[in-house]
C-alpha positions in Angstrom: -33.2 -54.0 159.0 -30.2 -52.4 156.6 -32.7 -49.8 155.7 -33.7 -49.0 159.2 -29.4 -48.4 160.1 -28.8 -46.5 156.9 -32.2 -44.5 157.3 -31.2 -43.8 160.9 -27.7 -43.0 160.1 -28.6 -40.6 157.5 -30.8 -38.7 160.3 -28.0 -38.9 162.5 -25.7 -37.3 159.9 -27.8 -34.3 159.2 -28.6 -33.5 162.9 -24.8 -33.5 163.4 -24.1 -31.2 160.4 -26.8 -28.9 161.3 -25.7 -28.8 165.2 -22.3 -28.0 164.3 -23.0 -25.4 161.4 -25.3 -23.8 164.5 -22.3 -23.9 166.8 -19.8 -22.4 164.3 -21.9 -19.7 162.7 -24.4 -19.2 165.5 -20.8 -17.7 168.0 -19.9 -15.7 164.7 -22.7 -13.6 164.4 -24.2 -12.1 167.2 -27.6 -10.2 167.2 -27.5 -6.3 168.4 -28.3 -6.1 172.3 -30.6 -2.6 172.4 -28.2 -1.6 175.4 -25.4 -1.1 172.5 -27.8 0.6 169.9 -29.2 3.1 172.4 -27.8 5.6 175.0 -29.8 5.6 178.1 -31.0 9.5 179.0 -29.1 10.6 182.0 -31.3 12.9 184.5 -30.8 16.9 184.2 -28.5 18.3 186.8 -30.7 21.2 187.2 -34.6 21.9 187.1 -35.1 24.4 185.4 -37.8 23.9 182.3 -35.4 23.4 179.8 -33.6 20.7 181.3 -36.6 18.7 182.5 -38.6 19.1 179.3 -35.5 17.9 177.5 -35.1 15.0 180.1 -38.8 13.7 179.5 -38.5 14.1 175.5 -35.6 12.2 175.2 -36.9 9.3 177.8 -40.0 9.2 175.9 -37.7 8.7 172.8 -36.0 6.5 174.6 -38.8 4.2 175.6 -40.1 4.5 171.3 -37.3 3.3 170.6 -36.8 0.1 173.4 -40.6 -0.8 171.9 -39.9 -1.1 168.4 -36.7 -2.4 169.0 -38.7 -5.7 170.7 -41.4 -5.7 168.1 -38.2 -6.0 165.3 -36.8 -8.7 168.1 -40.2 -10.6 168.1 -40.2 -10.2 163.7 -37.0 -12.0 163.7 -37.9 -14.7 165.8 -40.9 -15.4 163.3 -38.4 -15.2 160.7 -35.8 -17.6 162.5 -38.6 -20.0 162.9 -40.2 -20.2 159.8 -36.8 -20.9 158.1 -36.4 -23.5 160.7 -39.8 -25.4 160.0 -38.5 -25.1 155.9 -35.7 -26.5 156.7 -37.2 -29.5 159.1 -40.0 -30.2 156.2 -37.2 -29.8 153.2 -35.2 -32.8 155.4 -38.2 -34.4 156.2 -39.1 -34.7 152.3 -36.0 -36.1 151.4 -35.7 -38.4 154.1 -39.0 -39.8 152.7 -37.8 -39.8 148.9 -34.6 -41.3 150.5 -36.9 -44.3 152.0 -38.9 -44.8 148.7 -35.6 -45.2 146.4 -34.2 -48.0 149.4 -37.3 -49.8 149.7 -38.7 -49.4 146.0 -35.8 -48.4 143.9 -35.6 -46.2 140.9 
């Protein structure tokens, strides 16, 4: 029964800790909003050729740009999640080794 409270304790512990480091470092940094990065193309106040050539080029650059900016989105999240699933199997590894020393010692 003193292994279960210390076992669950220890869990307990590191959910807190990693919560917390979440909460202070997740508000820190703050991941680019595409809005920011990129201006939005404004419509020509004329039509002549120039202007409306110029007007589709830069919306079509404009829409490159929103796509690969959600494909880098999507790249992170892969990143942010297999980092994650280290992490949960790293903890989940000690915890075991953790439960082997209390139950069998050195």
């Amino acid at each position: 029964m003193k292994k279960l409270a210390v076992t669950t304790a220890l869990i307990l512990v590191i959910i807190t800790a990693s919560a917390s480091m979440g909460f202070l470092y997740g508000n820190l940094i703050t991941y680019p909003s595409f809005s920011m990065e990129q201006r939005r193309p404004r419509k020509p106040f004329s039509d002549d050729e120039f202007s409306l050539s110029n007007y589709q080029r830069e919306a079509e650059e404009y829409v490159r740009r929103g796509k690969e900016y959600i494909e880098n989105c999507d790249q992170d999240i892969l990143s942010i999640q297999r980092e994650r699933d280290d992490a949960l199997d790293e903890i989940n590894s000690f915890i075991r080794e953790y439960n082997n020393f209390a139950k069998y010692g050195y």
